[in-house]
N, C-alpha and C positions, 0 to 999 in steps of 0.2 A: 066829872067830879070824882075825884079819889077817897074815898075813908080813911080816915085817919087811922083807925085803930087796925087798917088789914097796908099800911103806908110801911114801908122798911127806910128806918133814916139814912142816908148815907153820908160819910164820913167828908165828902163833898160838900154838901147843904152850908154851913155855917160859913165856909169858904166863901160859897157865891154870894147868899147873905152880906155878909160884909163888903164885896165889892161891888153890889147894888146900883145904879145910882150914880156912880162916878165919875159919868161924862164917858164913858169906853163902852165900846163892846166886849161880849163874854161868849167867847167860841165854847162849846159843849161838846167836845167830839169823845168816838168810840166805838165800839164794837155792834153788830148789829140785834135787838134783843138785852141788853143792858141796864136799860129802865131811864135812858135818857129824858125822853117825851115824859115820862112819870115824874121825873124829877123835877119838871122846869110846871110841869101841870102842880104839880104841889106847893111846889115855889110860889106861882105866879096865879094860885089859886083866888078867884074873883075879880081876876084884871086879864084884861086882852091879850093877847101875845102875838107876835109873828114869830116863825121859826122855818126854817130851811132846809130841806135834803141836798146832797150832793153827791153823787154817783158817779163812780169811775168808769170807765172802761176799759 
């Protein structure tokens, strides 16, 4: 569970918000440390989630 009031919005958010829901997937990619998992835990806060790493070599 994240706190909202220690949560940083990102300019992202409203974005994904909107494509919710639409029948697609929503690839999340990016750097390592980012706040990816935070974003999508904030998002998807009180509902289940699956998510994915994938590693190069």
């Amino acid at each position: 569970m994240i706190a909202r009031n220690s949560y940083i919005e990102r300019k992202l958010s409203p974005i994904i918000q909107e494509k919710l829901f639409k029948g697609k997937a929503i690839l999340l990619m990016g750097a390592r440390q980012t706040g990816k998992t935070t974003l999508l835990k904030f998002l998807f806060s009180g509902r289940k989630i699956t998510s994915f790493s994938v590693f190069s070599r």
